[in-house]
N, C-alpha and C positions, 0 to 999 in steps of 0.2 A: 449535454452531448458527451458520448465517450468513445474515444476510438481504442482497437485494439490493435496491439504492435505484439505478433508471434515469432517469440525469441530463436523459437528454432529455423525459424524463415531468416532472420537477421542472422542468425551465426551461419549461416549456409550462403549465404551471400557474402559475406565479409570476410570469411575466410577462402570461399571458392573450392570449397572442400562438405562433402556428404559426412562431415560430425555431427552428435547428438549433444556431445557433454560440452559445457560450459565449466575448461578450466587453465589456465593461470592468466594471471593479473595482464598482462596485455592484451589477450584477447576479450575479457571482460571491460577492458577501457573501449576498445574499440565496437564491442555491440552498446558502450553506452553512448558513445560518440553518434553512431546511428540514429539510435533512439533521442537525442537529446535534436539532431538533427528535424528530422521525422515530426517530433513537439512542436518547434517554433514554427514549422512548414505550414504547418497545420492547426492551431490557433485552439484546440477544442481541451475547454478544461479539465478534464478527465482521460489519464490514457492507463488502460490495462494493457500488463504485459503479461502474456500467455504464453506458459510455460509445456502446455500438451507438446509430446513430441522431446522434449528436453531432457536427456538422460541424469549424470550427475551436476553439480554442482557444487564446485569448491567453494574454502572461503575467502579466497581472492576473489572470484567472480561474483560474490554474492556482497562484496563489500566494493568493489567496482560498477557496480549495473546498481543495485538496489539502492546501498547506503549514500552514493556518491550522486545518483539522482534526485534521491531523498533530500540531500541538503543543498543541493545545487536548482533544484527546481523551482520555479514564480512561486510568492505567497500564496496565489490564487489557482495554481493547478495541482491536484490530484491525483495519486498513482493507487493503482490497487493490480494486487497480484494476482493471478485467473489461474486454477488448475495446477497445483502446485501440490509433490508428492511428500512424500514424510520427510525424507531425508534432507528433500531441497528446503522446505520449509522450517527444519534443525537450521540447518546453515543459514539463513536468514536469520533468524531468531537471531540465534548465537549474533550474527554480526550486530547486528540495529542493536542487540542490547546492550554490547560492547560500547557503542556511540550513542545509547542513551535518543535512539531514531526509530519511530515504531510506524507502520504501517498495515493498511488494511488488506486481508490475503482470504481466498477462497481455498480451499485447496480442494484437492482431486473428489469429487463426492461428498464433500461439506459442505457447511453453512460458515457465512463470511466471519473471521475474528482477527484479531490485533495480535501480528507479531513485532518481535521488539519490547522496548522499556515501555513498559505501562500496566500500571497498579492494579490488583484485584479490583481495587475501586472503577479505575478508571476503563476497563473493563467491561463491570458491572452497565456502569453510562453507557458506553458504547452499546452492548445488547439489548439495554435496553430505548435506545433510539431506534435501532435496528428493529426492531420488532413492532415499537408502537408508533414508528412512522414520525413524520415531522411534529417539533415541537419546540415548547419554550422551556427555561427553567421550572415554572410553575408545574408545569406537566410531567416533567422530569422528577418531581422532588414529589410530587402524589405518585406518582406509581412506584416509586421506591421507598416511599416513606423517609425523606431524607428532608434538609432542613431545606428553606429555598435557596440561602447562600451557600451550602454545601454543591446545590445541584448546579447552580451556575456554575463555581468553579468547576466541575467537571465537564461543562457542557463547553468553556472557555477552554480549557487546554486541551480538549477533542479536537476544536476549532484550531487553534494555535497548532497542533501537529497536524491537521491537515486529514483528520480523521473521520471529521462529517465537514458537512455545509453550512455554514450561518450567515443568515441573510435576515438583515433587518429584524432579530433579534427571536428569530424561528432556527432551530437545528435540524438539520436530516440527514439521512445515509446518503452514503456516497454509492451515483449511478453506478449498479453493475452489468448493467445491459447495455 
């Protein structure tokens, strides 16, 4: 299950003010303060935050809300970014690289991929889990032509960042609906 949490609804709330842009660092503590709220409230391990409606984004905000959720969130719940535009997605990038914290992002009329620190490689894994749907190492490592311990490790620290789902020794994409 995945719920969505629309940032532009939270920063219009929390500030009590009709703003679009998401910027300096206290008000990004405080829409994550919400959202972290909103998580525990609500128990569903997957939550997208949807950016439609969200004009800029600094990189305070983007290292307060994103990066700060990132490392502060359960082992077992999963963040993915929903509709998210060029610029704001630079500023993510940039930050999560900085801190070596990568997440899964849609952006505005795309298809889902990994902003933040993560290797051509590990990249590579990710779309292709993405595309061929749930699976094991072995499936991983034939459709990429890669060794079996090559593809575990990649399917291991997808897992370990919180980047697919591993259960019982199956991987898959993380809910975007």
């Amino acid at each position: 299950m995945i719920q969505t949490i629309r940032l532009n609804d939270v920063l219009r709330e929390t500030t009590q003010r009709p703003l679009r842009d998401l910027v300096t660092r206290p008000t990004g503590a405080a829409i994550r303060g919400r959202i972290q709220e909103t998580i525990l409230a609500t128990g569903f391990p997957t939550t997208r935050l949807d950016f439609s409606g969200v004009g800029f984004l600094d990189f305070s905000c983007a290292d307060e809300i994103v990066a700060k959720l990132l490392r502060d969130s359960a082992a077992d719940h999963y963040l993915v970014l929903w509709d998210l535009d060029e610029t704001q997605a630079e500023a993510i990038d940039h930050v999560l690289e900085r801190q070596d914290l990568a997440v899964v992002a849609v952006p505005r009329g795309g298809s889902p991929l990994l902003l933040g620190a993560a290797s051509a490689e590990l990249r590579l894994a990710f779309r292709a889990v993405l595309e061929g749907g749930p699976g094991d190492a072995g499936r991983l490592a034939s459709r990429l032509a890669w060794s079996l311990e090559r593809a575990a490790d990649a399917l291991q620290l997808l897992a370990l960042r919180r980047l697919v789902v591993a259960a019982h020794g199956t991987f898959s994409p993380l809910p975007l609906r």
